[in-house]
Wavefront OBJ file of the C-alpha trace (Angstrom):
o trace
v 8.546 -70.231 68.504
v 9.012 -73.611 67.894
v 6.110 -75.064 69.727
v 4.076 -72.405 67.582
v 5.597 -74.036 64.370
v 5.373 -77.646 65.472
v 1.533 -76.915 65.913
v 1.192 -75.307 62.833
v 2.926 -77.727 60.691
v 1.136 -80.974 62.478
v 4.314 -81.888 63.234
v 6.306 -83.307 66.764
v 9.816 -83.426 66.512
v 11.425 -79.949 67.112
v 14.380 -81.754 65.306
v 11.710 -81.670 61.891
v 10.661 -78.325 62.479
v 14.537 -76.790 62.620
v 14.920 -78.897 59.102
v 12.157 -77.486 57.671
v 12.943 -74.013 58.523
v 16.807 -74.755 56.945
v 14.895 -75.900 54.080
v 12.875 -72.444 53.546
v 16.067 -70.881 54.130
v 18.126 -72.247 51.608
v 15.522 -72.297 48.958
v 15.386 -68.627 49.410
v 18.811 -68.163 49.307
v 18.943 -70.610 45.944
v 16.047 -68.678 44.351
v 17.690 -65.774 44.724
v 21.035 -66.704 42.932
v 18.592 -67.944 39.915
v 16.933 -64.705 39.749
v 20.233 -62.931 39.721
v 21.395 -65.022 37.091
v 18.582 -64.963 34.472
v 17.228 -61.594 35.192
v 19.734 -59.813 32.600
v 18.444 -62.239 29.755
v 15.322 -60.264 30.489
v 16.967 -57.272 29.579
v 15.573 -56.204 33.173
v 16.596 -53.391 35.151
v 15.904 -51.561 38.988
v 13.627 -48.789 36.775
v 12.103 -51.625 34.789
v 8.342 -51.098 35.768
v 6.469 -53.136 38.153
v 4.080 -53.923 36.156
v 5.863 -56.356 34.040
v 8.251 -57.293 36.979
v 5.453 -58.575 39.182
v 4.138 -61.124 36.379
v 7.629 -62.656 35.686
v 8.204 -62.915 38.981
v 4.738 -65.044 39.343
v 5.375 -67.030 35.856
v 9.352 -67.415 36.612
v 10.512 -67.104 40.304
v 7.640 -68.816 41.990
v 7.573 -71.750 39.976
v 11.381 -71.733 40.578
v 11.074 -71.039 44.155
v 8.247 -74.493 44.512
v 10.833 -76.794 42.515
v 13.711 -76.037 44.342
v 12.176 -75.974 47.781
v 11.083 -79.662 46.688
v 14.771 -80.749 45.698
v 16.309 -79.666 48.679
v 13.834 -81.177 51.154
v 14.457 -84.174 49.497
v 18.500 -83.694 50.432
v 16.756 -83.528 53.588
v 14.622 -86.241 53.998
v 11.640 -83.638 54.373
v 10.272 -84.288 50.632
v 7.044 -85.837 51.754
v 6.156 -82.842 54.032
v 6.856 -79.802 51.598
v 4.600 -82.024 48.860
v 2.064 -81.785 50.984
v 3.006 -78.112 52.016
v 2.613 -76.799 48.798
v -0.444 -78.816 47.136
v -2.132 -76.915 50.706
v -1.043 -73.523 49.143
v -2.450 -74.249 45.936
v -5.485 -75.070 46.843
v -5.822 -72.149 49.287
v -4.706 -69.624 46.240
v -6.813 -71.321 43.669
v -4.069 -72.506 41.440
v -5.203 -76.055 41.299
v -8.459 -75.174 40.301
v -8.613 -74.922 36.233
v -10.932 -71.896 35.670
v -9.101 -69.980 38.523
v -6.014 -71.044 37.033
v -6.756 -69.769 33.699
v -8.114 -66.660 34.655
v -4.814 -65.880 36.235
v -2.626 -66.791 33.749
v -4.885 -64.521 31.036
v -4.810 -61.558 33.661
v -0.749 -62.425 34.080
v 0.175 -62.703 30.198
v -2.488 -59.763 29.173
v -0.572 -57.324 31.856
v 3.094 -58.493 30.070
v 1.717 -57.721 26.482
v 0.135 -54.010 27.193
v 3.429 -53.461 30.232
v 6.070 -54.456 27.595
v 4.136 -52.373 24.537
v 3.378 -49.095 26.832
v 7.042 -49.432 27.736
v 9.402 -50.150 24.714
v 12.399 -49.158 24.245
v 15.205 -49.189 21.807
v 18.763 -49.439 22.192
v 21.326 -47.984 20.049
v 24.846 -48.137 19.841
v 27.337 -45.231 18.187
v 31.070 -44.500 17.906
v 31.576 -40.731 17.180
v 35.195 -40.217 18.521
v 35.900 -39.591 22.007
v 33.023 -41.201 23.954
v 32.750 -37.728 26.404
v 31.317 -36.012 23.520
v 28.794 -37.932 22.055
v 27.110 -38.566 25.585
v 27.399 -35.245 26.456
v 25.508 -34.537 23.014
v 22.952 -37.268 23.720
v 21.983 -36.591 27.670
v 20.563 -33.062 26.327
v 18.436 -35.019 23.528
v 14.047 -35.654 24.000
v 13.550 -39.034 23.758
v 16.610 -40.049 25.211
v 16.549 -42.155 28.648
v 19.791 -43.334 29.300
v 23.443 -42.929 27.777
v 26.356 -45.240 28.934
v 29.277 -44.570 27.124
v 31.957 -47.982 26.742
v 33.823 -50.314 24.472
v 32.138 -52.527 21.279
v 33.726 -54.269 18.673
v 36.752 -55.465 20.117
v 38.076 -59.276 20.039
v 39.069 -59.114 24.140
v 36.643 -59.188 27.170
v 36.138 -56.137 29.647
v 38.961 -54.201 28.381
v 39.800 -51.081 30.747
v 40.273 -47.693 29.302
v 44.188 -47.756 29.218
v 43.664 -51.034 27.282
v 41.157 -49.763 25.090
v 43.760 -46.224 23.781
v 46.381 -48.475 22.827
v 44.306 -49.209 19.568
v 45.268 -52.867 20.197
v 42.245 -54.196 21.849
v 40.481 -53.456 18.735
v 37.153 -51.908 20.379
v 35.633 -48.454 19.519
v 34.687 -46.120 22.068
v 31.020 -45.400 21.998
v 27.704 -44.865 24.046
v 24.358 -46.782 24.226
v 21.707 -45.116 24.379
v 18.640 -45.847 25.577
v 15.349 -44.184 24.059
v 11.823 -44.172 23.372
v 11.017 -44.836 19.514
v 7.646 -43.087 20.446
v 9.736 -39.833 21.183
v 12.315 -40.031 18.907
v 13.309 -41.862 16.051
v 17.071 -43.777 15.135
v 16.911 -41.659 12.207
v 16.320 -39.012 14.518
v 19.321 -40.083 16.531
v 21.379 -40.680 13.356
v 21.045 -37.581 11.910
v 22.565 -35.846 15.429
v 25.023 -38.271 15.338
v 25.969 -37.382 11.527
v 26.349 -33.684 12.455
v 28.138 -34.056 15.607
v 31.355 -35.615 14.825
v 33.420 -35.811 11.427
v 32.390 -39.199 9.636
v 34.969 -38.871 6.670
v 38.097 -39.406 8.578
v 39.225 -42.699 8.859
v 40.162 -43.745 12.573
v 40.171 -40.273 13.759
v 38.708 -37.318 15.053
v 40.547 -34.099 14.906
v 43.517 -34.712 17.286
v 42.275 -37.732 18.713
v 43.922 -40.266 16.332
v 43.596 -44.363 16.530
v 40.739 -47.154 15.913
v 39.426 -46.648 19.150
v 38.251 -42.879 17.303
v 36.362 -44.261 14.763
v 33.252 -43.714 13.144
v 30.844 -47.075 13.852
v 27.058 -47.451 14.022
v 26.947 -51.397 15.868
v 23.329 -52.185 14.495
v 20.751 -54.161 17.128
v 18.503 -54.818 14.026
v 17.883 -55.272 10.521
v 15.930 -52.302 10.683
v 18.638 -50.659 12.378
v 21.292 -51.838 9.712
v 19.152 -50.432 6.739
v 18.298 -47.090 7.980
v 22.010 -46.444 9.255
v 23.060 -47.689 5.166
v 20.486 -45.352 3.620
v 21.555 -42.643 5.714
v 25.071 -42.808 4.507
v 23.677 -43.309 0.759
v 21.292 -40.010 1.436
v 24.937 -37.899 2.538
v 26.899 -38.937 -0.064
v 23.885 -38.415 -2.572
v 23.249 -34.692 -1.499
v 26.938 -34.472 -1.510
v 26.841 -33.688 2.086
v 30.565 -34.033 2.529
v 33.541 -33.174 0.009
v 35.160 -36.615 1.128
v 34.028 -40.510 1.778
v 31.425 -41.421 4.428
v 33.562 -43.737 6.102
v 31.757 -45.055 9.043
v 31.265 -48.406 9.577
v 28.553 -49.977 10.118
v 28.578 -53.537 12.159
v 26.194 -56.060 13.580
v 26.534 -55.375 17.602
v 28.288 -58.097 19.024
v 29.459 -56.478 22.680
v 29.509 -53.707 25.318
v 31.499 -53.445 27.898
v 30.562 -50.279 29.907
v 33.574 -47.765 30.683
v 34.621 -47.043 34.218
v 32.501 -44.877 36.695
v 34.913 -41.685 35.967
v 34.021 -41.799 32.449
v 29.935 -41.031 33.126
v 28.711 -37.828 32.631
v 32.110 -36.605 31.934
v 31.685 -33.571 30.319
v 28.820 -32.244 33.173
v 31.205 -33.224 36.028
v 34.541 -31.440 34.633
v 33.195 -28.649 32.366
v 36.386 -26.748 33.375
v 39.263 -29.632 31.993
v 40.563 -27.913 28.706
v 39.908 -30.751 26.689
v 35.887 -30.117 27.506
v 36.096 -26.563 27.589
v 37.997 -26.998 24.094
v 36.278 -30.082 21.958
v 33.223 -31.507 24.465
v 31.659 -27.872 25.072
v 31.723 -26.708 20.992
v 29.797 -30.116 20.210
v 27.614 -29.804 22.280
v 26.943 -26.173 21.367
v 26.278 -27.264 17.843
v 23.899 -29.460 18.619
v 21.819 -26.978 20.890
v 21.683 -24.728 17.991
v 20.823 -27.325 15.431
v 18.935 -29.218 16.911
v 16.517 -26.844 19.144
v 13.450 -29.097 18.865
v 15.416 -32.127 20.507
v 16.613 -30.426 23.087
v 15.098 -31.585 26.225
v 14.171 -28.723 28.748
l 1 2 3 4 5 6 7 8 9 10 11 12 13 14 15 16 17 18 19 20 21 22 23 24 25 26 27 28 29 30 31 32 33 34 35 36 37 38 39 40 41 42 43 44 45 46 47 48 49 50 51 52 53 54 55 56 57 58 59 60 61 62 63 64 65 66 67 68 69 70 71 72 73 74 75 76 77 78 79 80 81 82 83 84 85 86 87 88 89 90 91 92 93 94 95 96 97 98 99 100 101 102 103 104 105 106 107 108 109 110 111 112 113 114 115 116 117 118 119 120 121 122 123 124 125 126 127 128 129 130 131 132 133 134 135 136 137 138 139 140 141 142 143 144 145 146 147 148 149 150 151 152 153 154 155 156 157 158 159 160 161 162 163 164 165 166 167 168 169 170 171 172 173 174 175 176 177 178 179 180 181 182 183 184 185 186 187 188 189 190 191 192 193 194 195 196 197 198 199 200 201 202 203 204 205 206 207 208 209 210 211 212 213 214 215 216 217 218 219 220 221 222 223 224 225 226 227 228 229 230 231 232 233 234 235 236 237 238 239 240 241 242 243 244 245 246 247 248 249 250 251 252 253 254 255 256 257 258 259 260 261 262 263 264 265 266 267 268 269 270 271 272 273 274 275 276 277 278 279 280 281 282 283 284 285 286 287 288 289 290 291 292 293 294 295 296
């Protein structure tokens, strides 16, 4: 193997030709870690499509992958040869040729744009009460691609559920939700939210009593932030409610996803009295209210 490589590379030491395959290795290995780091300030996921993945990964990770290959052959005395290395791959891909280079760049940024509008999605992020209900509510709604249910709000980081009850941590339990504005609208998703869960009682809902209960809308927008105010102005207007709207409604700051047990809780343990007793009657209300958002 290493003859094969020594001929390939125009190189005779075997010595060189072990360093340059450490080299490849650890630049892999250090391009990897990047990714890992900087792929959640993408707001990137597994299901994220290919289409836009594929285009970062050109614009982003190859460039990244080029520079550090270059700084660690320089650790290794090899700087000289991967130079050379690379300004060879260029020219075999076309990068270092302007027009090509342009064309691909064009092709790369045009297939971002129409990915990213085909595929947008909006985020929202609600505190009805017990978090079990109003996912259980929201898995069943069109539109709707993905409900996590966890912690915002709070002044401590990763709190755990027994944290989170004591009312001390100061976090609310809610659930993002994931959906496609195309589908369905946030006021769409605020008016289920509205007539799923009691918004006049201050830091409580029915028996489940403490801050962790209350009624929040964390806004991820301006947009967001007006349409949850003139909701609340609409309810109290139409006299919706014989008391106060209290929910509050808060710039979104943090979430801090609940444990595994939590997911899909009401699906998993339909026979625990406290689903059979609060979860299932919620969720019952909003099939019959709501019988064009139900998903099939």
């Amino acid at each position: 193997m290493l003859q094969r490589l020594k001929k390939r590379w125009k190189i005779e030491s075997s010595l060189q030709a072990i360093v340059i395959l450490i080299v490849f290795s650890l630049t892999g290995m250090a391009t990897l870690q990047v990714r890992k780091a900087i792929w959640p300030y993408l707001g990137l996921e597994p299901e994220t499509s290919l289409w836009i993945r594929v285009p970062l990964y050109i614009l982003i990770i190859f460039p990244t992958y080029q520079v550090l290959q270059l700084i660690i052959a320089s650790f290794f005395g090899q700087f000289r040869f991967f130079w050379e290395f690379e300004k060879k791959m260029f020219r075999r891909i076309g990068i270092l040729s302007r027009q090509k280079s342009m064309i691909i760049v064009s092709f790369i940024l045009l297939t971002i744009n129409s990915s990213a509008m085909s595929n947008e999605r909006e985020t929202a992020t609600l505190g009805g009460g017990c978090f079990w209900c109003t996912e259980a509510v929201y898995l069943r709604m069109i539109g709707v691609e993905k409900v996590t249910p966890g912690y915002s709000g709070g002044h401590i980081k990763n709190p755990a559920y027994r944290e989170v009850t004591t009312g001390r941590t100061g976090h609310a339990e809610v659930v993002q939700i994931v959906f496609d504005p195309k589908v369905v609208s946030f006021n769409d998703i605020l008016e289920v939210f509205f007539a799923t869960h009691d918004p006049t009682t201050l830091n409580r809902q029915g028996a489940d009593i403490g801050t962790q209960y209350r009624s929040a809308i964390f806004y991820h927008s301006d947009a967001q932030k007006k349409a949850a105010e003139n909701y609340i102005l609409q309810l109290e207007r139409e006299g919706i409610y014989d008391r106060p709207v209290v929910t509050e409604v808060t710039a979104f700051t943090n979430f801090y996803e609940a444990e595994d047990y939590h997911k899909n809780y009401f699906d998993n343990n339909k026979n625990q009295p406290y689903c059979q007793y609060v979860v299932a009657p919620k969720v019952e209300k909003f099939s019959k209210l709501f019988k064009d958002k139900l998903k099939p």
